[in-house]
N, C-alpha and C positions, 0 to 999 in steps of 0.2 A: 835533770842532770845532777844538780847539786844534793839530790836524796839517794837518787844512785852512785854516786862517788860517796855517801855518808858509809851505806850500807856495805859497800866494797871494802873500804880502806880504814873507816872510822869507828863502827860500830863494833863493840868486844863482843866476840867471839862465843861465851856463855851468853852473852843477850839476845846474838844474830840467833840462836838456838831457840829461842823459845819464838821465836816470831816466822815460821816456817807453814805448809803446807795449811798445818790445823789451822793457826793464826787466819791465814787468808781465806778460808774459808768461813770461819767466826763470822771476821771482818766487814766480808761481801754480803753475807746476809744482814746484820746488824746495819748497814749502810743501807740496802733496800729497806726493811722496813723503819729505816728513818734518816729519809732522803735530804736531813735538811739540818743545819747547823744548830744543836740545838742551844749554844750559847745565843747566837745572833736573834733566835725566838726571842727569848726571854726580852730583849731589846726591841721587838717590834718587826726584827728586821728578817727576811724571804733568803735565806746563802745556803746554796748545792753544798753538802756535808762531801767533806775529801776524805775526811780521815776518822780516823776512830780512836779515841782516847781510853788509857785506863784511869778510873779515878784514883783506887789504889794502886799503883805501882806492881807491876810483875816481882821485880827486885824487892818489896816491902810487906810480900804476904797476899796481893793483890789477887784476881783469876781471873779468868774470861767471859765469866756470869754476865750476863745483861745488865743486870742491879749494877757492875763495876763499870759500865763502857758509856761512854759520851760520843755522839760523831758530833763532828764539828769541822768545820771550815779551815782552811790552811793557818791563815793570821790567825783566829782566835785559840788552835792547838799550837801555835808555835808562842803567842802569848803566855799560854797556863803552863806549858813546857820550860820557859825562862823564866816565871814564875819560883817555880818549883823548882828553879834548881836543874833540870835535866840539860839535853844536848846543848842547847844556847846559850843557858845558863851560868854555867860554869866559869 
């Protein structure tokens, strides 16, 4: 609920743009072959990957290459996201 009210109401308009059709398709493959958080690995730990992260930023030069994308688990992309500065961050 609260990622669909981001995207509806929150997310600029030049951003919602880049994260369309292609985007989801990228996404859904990159998540199949790597069904698994790959922060939480690194820890030991087994967590179903929800999301798929850019390491470099869309906004910063970044692209949708394999070498740029992390999937990762909800808490540990909403972690690196406030991290960095992005949507929670702020």
């Amino acid at each position: 609920m609260e990622a669909k009210r981001y995207e509806r109401y929150q997310r600029d308009p030049a951003v919602k743009k880049r994260y369309g059709r292609t985007w989801k398709r990228i996404r859904d493959r990159y998540i199949a072959a790597h069904p698994l958080c790959e922060q939480c690995e690194k820890h030991g730990r087994l967590t179903p990957a929800e999301e798929v992260h850019h390491i470099k930023p869309l906004s910063q030069g970044g692209t949708n290459d394999y070498a740029n994308l992390m999937a990762l688990c909800t808490p540990c992309h909403s972690g690196i996201t406030a991290r960095e500065g992005g949507r929670w961050g702020r």
